[in-house]
C-alpha positions as CSV (number, residue, x, y, z in Angstrom):
1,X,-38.1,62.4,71.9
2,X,-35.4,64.7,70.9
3,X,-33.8,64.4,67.2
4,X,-30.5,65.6,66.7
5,X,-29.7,67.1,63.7
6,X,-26.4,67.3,61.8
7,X,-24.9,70.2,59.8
8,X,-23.6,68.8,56.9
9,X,-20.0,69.7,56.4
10,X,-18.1,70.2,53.1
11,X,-14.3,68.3,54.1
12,X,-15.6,65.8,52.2
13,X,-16.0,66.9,49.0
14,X,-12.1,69.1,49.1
15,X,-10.4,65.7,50.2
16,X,-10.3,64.9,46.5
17,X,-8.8,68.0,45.3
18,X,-6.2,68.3,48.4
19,X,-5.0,64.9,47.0
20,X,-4.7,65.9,43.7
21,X,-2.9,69.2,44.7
22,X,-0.6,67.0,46.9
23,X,0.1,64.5,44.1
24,X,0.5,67.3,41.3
25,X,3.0,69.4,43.3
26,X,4.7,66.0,44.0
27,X,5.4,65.1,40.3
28,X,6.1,68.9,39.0
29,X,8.6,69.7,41.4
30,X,10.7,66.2,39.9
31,X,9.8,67.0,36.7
32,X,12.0,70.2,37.5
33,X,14.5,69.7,39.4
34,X,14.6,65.9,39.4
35,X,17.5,62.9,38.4
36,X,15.9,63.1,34.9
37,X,14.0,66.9,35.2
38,X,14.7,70.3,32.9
39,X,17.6,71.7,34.8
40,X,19.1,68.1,34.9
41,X,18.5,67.9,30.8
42,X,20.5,71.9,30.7
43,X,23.1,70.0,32.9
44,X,23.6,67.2,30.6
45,X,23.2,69.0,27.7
46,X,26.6,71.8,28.8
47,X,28.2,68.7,29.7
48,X,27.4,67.3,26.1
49,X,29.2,70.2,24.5
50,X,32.4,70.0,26.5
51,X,33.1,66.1,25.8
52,X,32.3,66.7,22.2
53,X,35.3,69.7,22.0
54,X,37.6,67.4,23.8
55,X,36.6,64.2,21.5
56,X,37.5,66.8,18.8
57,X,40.6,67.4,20.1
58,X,42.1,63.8,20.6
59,X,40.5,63.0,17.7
60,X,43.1,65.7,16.0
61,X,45.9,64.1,18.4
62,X,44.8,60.5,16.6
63,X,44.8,61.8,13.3
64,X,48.6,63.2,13.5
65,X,49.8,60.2,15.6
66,X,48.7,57.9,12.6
67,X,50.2,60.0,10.0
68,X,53.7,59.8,11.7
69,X,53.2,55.7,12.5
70,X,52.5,55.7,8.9
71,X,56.1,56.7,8.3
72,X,58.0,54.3,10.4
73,X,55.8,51.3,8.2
74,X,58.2,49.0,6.2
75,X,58.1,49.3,2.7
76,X,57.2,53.7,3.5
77,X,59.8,53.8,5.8
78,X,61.9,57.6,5.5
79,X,64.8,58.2,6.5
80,X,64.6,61.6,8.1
81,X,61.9,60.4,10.3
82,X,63.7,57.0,11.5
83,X,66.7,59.7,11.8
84,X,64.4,62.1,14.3
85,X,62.6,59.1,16.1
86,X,66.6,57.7,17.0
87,X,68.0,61.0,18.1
88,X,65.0,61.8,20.5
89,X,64.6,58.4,22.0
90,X,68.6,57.7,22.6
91,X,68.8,62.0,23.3
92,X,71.8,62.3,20.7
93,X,73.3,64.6,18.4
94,X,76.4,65.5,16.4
95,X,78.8,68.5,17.5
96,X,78.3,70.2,14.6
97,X,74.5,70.2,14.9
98,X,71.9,73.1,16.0
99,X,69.5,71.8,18.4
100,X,65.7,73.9,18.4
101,X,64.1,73.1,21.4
102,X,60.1,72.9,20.6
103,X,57.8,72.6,23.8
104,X,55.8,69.1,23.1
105,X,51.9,69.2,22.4
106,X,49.5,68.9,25.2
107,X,51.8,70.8,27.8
């Protein structure tokens, strides 16, 4: 009777590992460069700092628009600013006037 013999082989035991390497590369590679990974956070993070200077900067705008509304208020209302609101909206002035021409804000 003949008895064939088999020569154990080793796949077996690196199927475990090949996995793990498969599954480990899978995951690192979206930890870098993934929706939520490091060079997404560095993305977010320079996008962060330029919102922030803007919101600064209409903040500022706010600020001065509220002071001048502050004037027009019954009760606080001047009369050199009801004067300079009149002659910029109707575009008027006297002949004997000097007229500065100022570039507006934001342009």
């Amino acid at each position: 009777m003949w008895t064939r013999q088999h020569k154990k082989r080793n796949t077996g035991a690196l199927i475990v590992p090949a996995i793990a390497v498969v599954f480990l590369s899978y995951f690192g590679f979206h930890a870098f460069n993934g929706e939520y990974g490091i060079y997404s956070k560095h993305q977010l993070e320079g996008r962060v700092a330029v919102l922030e200077a803007e919101l600064a900067g209409v903040t500022a705008t706010r600020i001065e628009l509220e002071e001048r509304v502050k004037l027009l208020h019954d009760g606080t209302l001047e009369k050199d600013m009801l004067d300079e609101h009149a002659r910029y909206s109707l575009n008027l002035a006297l002949p004997d006037e000097v007229i500065i021409m100022r570039p507006v804000a934001g342009d």
